[in-house]
C-alpha positions as CSV (number, residue, x, y, z in Angstrom):
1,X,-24.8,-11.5,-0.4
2,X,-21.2,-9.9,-0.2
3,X,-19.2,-12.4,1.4
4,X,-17.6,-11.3,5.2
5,X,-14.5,-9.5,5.0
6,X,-11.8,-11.8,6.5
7,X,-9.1,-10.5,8.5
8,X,-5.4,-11.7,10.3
9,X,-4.6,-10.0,13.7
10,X,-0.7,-10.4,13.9
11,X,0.5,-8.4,16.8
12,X,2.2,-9.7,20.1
13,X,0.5,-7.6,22.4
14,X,-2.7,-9.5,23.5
15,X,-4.4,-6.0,24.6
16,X,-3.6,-4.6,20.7
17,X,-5.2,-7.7,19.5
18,X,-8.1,-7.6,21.7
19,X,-8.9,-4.3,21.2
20,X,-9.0,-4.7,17.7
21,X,-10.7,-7.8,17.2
22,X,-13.8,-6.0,19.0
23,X,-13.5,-2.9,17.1
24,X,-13.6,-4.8,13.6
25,X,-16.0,-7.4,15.1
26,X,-18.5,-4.7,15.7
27,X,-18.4,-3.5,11.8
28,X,-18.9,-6.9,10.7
29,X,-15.3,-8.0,9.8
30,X,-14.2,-11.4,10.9
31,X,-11.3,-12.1,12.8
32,X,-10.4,-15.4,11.6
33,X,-6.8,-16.0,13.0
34,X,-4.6,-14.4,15.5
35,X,-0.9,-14.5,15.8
36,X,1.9,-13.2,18.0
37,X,4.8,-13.4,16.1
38,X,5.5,-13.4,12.3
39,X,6.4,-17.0,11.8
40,X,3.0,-17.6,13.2
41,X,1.9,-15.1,11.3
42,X,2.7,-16.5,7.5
43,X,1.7,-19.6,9.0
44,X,-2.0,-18.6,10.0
45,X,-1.8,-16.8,6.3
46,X,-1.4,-20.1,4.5
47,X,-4.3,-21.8,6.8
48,X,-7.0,-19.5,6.7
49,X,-6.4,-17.6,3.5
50,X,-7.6,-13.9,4.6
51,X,-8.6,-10.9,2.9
52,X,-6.6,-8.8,5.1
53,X,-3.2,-8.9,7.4
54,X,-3.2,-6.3,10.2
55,X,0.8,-7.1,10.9
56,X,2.9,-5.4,14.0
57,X,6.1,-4.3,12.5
58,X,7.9,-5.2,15.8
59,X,7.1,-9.0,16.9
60,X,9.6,-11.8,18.3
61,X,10.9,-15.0,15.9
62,X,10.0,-13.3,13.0
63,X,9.0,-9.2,12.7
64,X,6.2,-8.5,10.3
65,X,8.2,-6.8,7.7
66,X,9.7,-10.2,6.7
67,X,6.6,-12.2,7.7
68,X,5.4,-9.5,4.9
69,X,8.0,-10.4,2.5
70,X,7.5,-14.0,2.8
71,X,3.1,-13.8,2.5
72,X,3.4,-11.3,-0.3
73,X,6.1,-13.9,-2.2
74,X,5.2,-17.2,-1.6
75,X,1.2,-17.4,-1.0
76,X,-1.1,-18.1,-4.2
77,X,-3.7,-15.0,-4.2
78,X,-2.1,-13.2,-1.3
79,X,-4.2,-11.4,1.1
80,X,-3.3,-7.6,1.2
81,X,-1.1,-6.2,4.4
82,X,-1.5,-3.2,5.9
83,X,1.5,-2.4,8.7
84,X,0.3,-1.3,12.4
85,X,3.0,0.5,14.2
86,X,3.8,2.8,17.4
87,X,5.9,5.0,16.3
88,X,5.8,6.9,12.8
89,X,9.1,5.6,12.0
90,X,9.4,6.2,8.0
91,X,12.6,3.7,7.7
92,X,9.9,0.8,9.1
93,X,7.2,2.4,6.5
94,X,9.2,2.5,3.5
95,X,10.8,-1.1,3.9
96,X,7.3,-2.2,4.4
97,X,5.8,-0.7,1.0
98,X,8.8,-1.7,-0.5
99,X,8.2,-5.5,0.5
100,X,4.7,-5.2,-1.0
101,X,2.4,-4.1,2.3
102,X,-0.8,-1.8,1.0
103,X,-0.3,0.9,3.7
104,X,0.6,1.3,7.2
105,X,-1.5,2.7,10.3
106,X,-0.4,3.7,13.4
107,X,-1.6,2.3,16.1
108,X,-3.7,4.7,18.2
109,X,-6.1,4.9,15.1
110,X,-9.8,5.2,15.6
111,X,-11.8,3.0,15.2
112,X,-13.6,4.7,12.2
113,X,-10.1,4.9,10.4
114,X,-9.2,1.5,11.4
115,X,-12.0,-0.4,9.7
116,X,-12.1,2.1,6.5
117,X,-8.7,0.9,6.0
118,X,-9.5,-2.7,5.9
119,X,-12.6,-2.3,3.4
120,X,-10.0,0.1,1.7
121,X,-7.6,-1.9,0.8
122,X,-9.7,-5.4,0.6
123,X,-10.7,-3.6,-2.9
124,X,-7.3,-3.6,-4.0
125,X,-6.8,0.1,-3.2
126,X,-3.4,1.1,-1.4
127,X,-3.9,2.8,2.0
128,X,-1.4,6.1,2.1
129,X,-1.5,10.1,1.8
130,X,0.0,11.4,-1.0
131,X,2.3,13.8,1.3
132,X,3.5,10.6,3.1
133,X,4.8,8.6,0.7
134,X,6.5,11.2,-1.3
135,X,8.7,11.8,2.0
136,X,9.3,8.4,2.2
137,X,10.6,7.6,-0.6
138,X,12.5,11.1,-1.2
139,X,14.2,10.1,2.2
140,X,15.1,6.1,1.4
141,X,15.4,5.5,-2.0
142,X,18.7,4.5,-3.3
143,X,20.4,6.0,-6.1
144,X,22.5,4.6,-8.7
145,X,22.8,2.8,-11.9
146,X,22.6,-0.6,-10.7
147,X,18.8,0.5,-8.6
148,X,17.3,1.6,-11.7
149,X,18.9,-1.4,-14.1
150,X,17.4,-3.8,-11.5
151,X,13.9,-2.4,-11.4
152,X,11.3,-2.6,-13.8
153,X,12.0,-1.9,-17.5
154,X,10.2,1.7,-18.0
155,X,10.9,1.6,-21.5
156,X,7.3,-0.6,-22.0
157,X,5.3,2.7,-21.1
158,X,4.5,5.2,-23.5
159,X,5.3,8.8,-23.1
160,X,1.7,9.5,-22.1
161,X,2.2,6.6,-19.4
162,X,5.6,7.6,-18.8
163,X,4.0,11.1,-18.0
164,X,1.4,10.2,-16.3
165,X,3.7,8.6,-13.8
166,X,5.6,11.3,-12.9
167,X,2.7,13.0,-11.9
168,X,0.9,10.4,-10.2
169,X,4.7,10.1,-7.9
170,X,4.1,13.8,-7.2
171,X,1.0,13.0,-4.8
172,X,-1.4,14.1,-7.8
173,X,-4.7,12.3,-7.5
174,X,-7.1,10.9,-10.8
175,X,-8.9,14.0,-10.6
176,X,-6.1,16.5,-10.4
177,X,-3.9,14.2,-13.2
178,X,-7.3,14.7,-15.6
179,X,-7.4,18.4,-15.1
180,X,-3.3,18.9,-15.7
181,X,-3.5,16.5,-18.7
182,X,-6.1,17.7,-20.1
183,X,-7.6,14.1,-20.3
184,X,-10.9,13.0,-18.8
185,X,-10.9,10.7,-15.4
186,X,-11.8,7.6,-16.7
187,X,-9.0,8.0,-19.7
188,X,-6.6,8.8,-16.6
189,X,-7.5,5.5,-14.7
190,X,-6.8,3.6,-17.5
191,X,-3.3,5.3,-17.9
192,X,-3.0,3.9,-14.5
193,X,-4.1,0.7,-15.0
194,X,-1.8,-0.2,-17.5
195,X,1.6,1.2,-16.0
196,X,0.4,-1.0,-13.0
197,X,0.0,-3.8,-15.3
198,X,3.1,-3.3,-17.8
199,X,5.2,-2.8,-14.6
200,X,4.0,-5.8,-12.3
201,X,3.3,-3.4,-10.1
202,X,0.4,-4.3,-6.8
203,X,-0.7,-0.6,-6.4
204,X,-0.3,2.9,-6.7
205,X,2.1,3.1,-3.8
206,X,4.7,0.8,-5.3
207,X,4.1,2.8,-9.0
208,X,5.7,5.8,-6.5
209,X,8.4,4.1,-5.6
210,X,9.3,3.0,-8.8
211,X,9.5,6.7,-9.9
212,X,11.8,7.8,-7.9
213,X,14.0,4.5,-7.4
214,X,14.0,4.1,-11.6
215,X,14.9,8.5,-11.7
216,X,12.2,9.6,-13.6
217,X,11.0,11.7,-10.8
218,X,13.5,13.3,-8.7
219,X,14.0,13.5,-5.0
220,X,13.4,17.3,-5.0
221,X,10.4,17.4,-7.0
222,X,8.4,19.7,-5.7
223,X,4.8,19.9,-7.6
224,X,2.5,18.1,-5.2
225,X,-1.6,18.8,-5.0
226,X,-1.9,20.4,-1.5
227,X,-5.3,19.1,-1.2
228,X,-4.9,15.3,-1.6
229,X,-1.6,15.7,0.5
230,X,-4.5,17.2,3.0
231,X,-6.4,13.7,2.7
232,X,-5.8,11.2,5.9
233,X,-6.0,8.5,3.5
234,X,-6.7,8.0,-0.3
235,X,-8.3,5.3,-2.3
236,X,-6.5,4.0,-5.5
237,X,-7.3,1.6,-8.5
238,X,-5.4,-1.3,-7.9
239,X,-5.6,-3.3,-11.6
240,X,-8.0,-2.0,-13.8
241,X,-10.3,0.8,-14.8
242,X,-13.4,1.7,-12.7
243,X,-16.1,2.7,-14.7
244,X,-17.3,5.9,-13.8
């Protein structure tokens, strides 16, 4: 038998916790810790080792976009963090994926969209329409020499990868890269896989960033599939090929 899916309620309202703790508990997921700021937060990480991190973005001691940072950097088979927050406030969003989270959610989700997002991104998927994260990082990324000498090394990708990566930072799902490239799906996840692997890279979300922080894709580009920008969320290979 699959295993319980284990998640982290880090939030300092008790009423946000409660609420959500019964809505997961209901689907099955396990609340195994609870923690009210983000010290406790990393803390609780380290001690029960969960799948999942529902982290507040706002919190005393510590807010969740370092206690982020620090669970993402220093924990051994980190669990994956998705970023609950009030207010769609893109500068907390971006420094979040930047720092590693899988996705964000706001918190007045339903509770249908609240517990997809947890199996979501337990698979290694990142949690985040297309649309979204192109205005993000067309917003906040910084520009410069220095930026793109300090990020990852694109010269390890071929020009197919290299391609395939400017589309994919144009909101372009698997399906829609297959039919511009001319390639079959499976062929495109692979592409995938390995410019998240050559670049160190968690998920598709970060791959975006990197396009636009490195310049291969600039901040005006303006070919983006209307239908997956449609999509209230999207699921992404994290590591590896699926088989189709």
């Amino acid at each position: 038998m699959t295993e319980p899916l284990r998640v982290l309620l880090a939030d300092d309202q008790t009423l946000v916790r409660t609420g959500f703790r019964l809505i997961l508990g209901a689907d099955g997921i396990d609340v195994v810790a609870e923690a009210t700021n983000g010290t406790e937060a990393v803390e609780a990480v380290r001690r029960t080792r969960p799948d999942v991190v529902l982290m507040d973005v706002r919190m005393p001691e510590m807010d969740g976009l370092e206690a982020t940072r620090r669970i993402l950097t220093g924990t051994p088979d980190a669990p994956r963090v998705i970023i609950l927050t009030t207010f769609d406030l893109d500068r907390y969003v971006y420094a979040a994926l930047s720092a590693g989270a899988s996705g964000f959610l706001l918190k007045d989700v339903t509770p249908e969209h609240l517990t997809a997002a947890v199996r979501t991104v337990r698979t290694g998927d990142a949690l985040l329409a297309p649309a979204i994260t192109r205005r993000l990082v067309q917003r906040f990324t910084r520009r410069g020499g220095d930026t793109a000498a300090l990020h990852r090394d694109l010269a390890s990708l071929t020009p197919r990868e290299l391609e395939v990566l400017g589309l994919l930072a144009r909101g372009l799902s698997n399906a829609e890269l297959a039919t511009r490239l001319h390639l079959a799906e499976t062929t495109v996840k692979t592409h995938v896989a390995r410019i998240l692997a050559k670049l160190g890279l968690r998920d598709r979300v970060q791959a975006v960033i990197v396009a636009y922080e490195t310049g291969l894709v600039s901040a005006g580009a303006h070919e983006v599939a209307q239908q997956s920008a449609e999509q209230p969320y999207v699921r992404h290979p994290a590591s590896s090929p699926e088989p189709r």
